[in-house]
Every structure is written in C-alpha cells, then in structure tokens.
C-alpha positions as CSV (number, residue, x, y, z in Angstrom):
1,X,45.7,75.4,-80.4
2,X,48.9,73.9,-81.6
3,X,48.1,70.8,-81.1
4,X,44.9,71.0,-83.1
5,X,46.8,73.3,-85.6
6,X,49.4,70.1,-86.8
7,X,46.4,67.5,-86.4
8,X,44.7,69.5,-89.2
9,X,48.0,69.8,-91.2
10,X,48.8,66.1,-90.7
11,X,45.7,65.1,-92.0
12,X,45.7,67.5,-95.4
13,X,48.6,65.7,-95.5
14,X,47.0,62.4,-95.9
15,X,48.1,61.4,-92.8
16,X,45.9,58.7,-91.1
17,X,44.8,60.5,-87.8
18,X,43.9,58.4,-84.6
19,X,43.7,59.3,-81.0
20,X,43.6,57.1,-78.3
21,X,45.6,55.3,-74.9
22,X,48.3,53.1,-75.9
23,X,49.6,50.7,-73.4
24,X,53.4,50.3,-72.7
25,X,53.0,46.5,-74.2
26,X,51.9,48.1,-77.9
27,X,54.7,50.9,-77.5
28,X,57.3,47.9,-77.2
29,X,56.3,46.1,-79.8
30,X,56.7,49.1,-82.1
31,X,59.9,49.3,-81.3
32,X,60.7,45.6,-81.6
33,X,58.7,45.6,-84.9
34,X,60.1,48.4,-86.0
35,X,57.5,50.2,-86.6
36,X,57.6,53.4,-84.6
37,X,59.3,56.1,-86.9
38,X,59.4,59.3,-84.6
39,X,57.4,61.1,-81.9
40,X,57.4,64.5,-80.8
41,X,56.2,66.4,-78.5
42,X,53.9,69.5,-79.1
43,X,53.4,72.9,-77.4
44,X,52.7,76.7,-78.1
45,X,56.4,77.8,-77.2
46,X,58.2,74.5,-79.0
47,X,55.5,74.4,-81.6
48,X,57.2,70.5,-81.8
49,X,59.9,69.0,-80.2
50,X,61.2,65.5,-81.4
51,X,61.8,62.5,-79.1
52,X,64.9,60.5,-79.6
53,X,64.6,58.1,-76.8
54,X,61.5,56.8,-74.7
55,X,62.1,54.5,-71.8
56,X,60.0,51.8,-70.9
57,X,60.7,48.9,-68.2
58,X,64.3,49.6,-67.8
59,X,65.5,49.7,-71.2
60,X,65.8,52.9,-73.8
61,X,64.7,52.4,-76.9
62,X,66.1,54.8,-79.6
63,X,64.2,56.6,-82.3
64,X,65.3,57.2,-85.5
65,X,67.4,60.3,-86.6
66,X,65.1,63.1,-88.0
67,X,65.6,63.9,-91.2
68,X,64.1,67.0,-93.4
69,X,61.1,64.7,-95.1
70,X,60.2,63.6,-91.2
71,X,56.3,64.2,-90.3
72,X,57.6,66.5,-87.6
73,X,59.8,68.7,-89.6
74,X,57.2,69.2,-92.6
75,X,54.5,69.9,-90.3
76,X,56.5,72.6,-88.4
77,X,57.6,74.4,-91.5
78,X,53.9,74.3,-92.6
79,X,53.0,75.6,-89.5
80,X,56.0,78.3,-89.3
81,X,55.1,79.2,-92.7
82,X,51.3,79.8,-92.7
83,X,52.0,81.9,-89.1
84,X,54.1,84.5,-90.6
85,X,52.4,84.4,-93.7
86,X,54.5,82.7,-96.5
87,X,51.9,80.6,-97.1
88,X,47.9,81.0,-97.5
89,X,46.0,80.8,-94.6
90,X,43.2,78.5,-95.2
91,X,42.3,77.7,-91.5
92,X,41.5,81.3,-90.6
93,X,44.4,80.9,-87.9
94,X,45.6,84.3,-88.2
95,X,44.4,87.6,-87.2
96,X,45.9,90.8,-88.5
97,X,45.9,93.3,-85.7
C-alpha cells in the first residue's frame, strides 16, 4: 500500500511514472552520465528510506546528498501529512475508527 501510496503522489506530482527491469549496464551508465539523482527504498514501517550508495561490479557508486526539495523527502511529508490528517485526503486512504 505504500508503495502504491507515493506512486500516486509522485505522479500528481507531475512525475513521469515507469515501471520496469533495468539491467546493471543502464544503472552504470546513469551514474556515469549523471543522470541518476536518488533512489530510495519504500516500505510500510520506513514509509521511504534513501540510498546513498549502490554497488555494481566492484565499484560504489555514490548518490547525491538529499536535500529538502528531493522526490523522496516531498513525497514523505505528503504522505506523513495526509496520514495524520494535515492535509485533505483525496485518495480515501484513511479510515476513522
């Protein structure tokens, strides 16, 4: 649920949304390119979790240092604030009980 929670934030965000395999050859040549910004890790308990450093073939390659306007952070404060009810809930996420 969290996962599809911040893939419907990141796209009324305008984000570009796309899910598929990527090989360890297209990850590298992010990172040699430059293109790779951040990645994170999502999960009920962590709702997300950045990633500073991936490995791949023997070498680490280091992600940029997150900063307040990252994807990551403003999709977890969206998320923290629609779940105790700072903001509107759209979605129908919540449930009062």
């Amino acid at each position: 649920m969290t996962r599809d929670s911040l893939l419907t934030l990141a796209a009324a965000f305008g984000s570009k949304i796309e899910e598929r395999p990527i090989s360890t050859d297209e990850l590298e040549k992010a990172f040699h390119n430059k293109t790779i910004t951040e990645a994170f890790g999502v999960g009920t308990a962590a709702v997300v979790a950045p990633i500073g450093v991936i490995g791949l073939n023997d070498v680490d390659h280091h992600l940029p240092e997150y900063s307040h306007e990252s994807l990551m952070n403003k999709l977890k404060l969206k998320l923290d604030r629609i779940r105790i009810g700072e903001e509107e809930d759209v979605y129908g996420w919540n449930y009062i009980l």
